[in-house]
C-alpha positions, 0 to 999 in steps of 0.5 A: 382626872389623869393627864392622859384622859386631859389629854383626850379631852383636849382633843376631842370636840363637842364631847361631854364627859362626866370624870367622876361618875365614869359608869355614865357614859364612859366613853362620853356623851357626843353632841351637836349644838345643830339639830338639822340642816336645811337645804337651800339654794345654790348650794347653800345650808341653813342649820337649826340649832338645838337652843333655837329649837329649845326656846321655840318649844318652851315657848310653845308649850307655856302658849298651850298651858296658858291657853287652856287655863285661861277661863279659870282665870277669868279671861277671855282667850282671844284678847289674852292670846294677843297679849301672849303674842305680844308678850313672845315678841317683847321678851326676844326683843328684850332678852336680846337688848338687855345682853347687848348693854351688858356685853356692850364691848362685844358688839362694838367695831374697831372704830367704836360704833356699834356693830348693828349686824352682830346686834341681830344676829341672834342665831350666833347666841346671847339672849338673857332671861331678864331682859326677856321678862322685862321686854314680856312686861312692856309690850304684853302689859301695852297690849293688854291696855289696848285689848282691855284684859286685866293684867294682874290674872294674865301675869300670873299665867304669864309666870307658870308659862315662863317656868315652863318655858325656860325649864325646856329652854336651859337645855339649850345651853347644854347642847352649845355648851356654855351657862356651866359652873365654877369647879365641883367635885360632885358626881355630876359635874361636867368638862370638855374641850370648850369647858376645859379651856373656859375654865383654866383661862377663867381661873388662870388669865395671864395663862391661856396655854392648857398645862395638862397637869394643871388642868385636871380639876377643871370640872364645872358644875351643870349650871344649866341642869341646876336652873331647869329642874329649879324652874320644872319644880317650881312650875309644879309648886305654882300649878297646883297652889294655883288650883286650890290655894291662890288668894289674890290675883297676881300672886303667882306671878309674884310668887314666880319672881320671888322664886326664881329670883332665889335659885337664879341667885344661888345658880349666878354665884358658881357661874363663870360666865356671868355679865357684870354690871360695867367697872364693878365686880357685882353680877348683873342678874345675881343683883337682879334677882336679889331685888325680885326676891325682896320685891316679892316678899314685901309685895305679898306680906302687904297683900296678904295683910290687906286681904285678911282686913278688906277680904279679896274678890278674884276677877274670875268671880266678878261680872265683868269677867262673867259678861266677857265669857258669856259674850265669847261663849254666844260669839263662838256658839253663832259662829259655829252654827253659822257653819253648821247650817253652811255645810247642811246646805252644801250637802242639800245642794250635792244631793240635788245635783245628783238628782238632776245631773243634766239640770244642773250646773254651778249657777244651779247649786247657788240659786239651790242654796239660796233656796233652802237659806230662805226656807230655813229662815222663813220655817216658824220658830216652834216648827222643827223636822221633828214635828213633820212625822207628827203632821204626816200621821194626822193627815193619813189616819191609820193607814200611816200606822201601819 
């Protein structure tokens, strides 16, 4: 970078340049972190910001993907669906603490109290993903004791759903521009106002002042970019061996820790705004994921091992599971005819009602729908609509023939 384009940089805000592939977007890229203004009252504004949104898709999307495979796992989705809800509150609540501890400083008042205000003012940022797998793991796994569904099947789709989820949920952290890099000279690598600053004061902290000269290789790496195609490529990997290739319930979810754990490990090397764990020089999630790799790799050698000796029995095979789907299949099968028949006979009663218009009135239709309620109930098992023309043609000979 030459002075001059530091230059504009430094002056320009909430522009993202890309200094070593100027074909793209040469006069940079303008963002917003703000997706829309909200109106509200006396005069006043709500903005909803691009990672709110971002997270709330994800989320959405892993819900829908959860939902729709659920029977192939074996589980009953209105239960599941509870352990899913449960499962989002835990994961803010948990996202949102685990940052808390480890940024403790931030949230503390001049006479050393915690700031309980700024704790809960999540629109202002700091949400960390462990602590959000860790908070889904507690409330999810309480709520699917209480709603009696087997957690091993649910963890595994609790896993593609969070690479689902934070594959979307990253590009969150483009539009507030933060979760980038150390200095790259590759072509993707990124910088602007915010970066620029961030970076010199990370690599020069007894000098805050930008020298422009100084300040030409401040260029970070997309961090952010890195960990959402990590995740979009293992949510591709995990969907389809989970299709064909799955040999235990739970080993998706295991497999999600270990792989996730591996990038997340790589990615928090070259990041620059990382949390530590307190009066040590060690990154707090890059130690993290380093254990979940080692968990998972040791979890699934036992496993496997035991499967070859004992063999294995998903829970989608078992009787339990089969009775569960039969009991919500008649569930939903009553239900649905239950409506069905509802709305024949409020189509009866309209018919009659333009019939008789005089006649009737609105005590009318009710006793006109109780009537046709206790003829259908009193109509004999064997005799439907389709045998009257049958009975008609008896009655009439052949003058019904013709």
């Amino acid at each position: 970078m030459t002075t001059e384009f530091v230059r504009e940089v430094m002056d320009s805000q909430n522009v993202i340049y890309f200094p070593y592939c100027d074909w793209l977007f040469p006069n940079g890229l303008k963002i917003s972190n703000v997706l829309f203004t909200i109106p509200w009252f006396n005069g006043n504004s709500i903005d909803v910001y691009w990672y709110g949104f971002l997270i709330a898709f994800g989320m959405l999307l892993a819900v829908i993907y959860a939902s729709r495979r659920m029977r192939k796992f074996g589980l009953d989705s209105d239960r599941a669906i509870d352990v899913i809800l449960a499962g989002l509150v835990g994961a803010i609540i948990g996202a949102r603490a685990y940052y808390v501890i480890f940024s403790l400083e931030r949230y503390l008042t001049d006479e050393g109290g915690l700031d309980i205000g700024a704790v809960l003012r999540i629109r202002d940022g700091g949400l960390a993903i462990y602590g959000g797998v860790i908070g889904a793991l507690v409330f999810g796994g309480i709520t699917a004791m209480i709603r009696k569904v087997k957690l091993p099947p649910m963890l595994d789709l609790m896993g593609l759903g969070l690479l689902i989820g934070q594959c979307i949920g990253r590009w969150g952290n483009f539009f507030n521009q933060e979760a980038y890099g150390s200095k790259t000279t590759l072509p993707w690598g990124m910088t602007s106002n915010t970066i620029l600053n961030g970076l010199y004061f990370f690599y020069n902290p007894q000098n805050v002042s930008i020298i422009t000269n100084r300040a030409r290789d401040m260029v970070a790496h997309p961090c952010f970019l890195y960990e959402s195609l990590w995740c979009l490529l293992g949510f591709l990997i995990l969907h389809f061996y989970s299709k064909k290739f799955r040999k235990f319930d739970g080993e998706i979810f295991l497999m999600y820790i270990g792989w996730y754990g591996a990038g997340r490990f790589w990615i928090e090397a070259l990041r620059t705004d990382s949390l530590y764990i307190p009066g040590t020089p060690f990154k707090v999630s890059q130690l993290v994921a380093g254990t979940c790799v080692l968990f998972s790799i040791t979890i699934l050698i036992i496993k496997y091992i035991g499967i070859r000796k004992n063999g294995n029995v998903f829970y989608c095979d078992t009787e339990e599971s089969k009775e569960l789907l039969r009991l919500r299949d008649e569930k939903y099968n009553k239900d649905r005819n239950r409506r069905g028949k509802g709305a024949d006979a409020e189509l009866n009663v309209h018919i009659l009602a333009e019939d008789e218009p005089e006649e009737t009135s609105a005590e009318g239709a009710e006793e006109a729908l109780e009537e046709i309620s206790e003829e259908n109930s009193e109509e004999p098992a064997g005799e439907t609509s389709e045998d009257l023309p049958e009975q008609e043609e008896e009655e009439t000979g052949d003058g019904a023939a013709d």
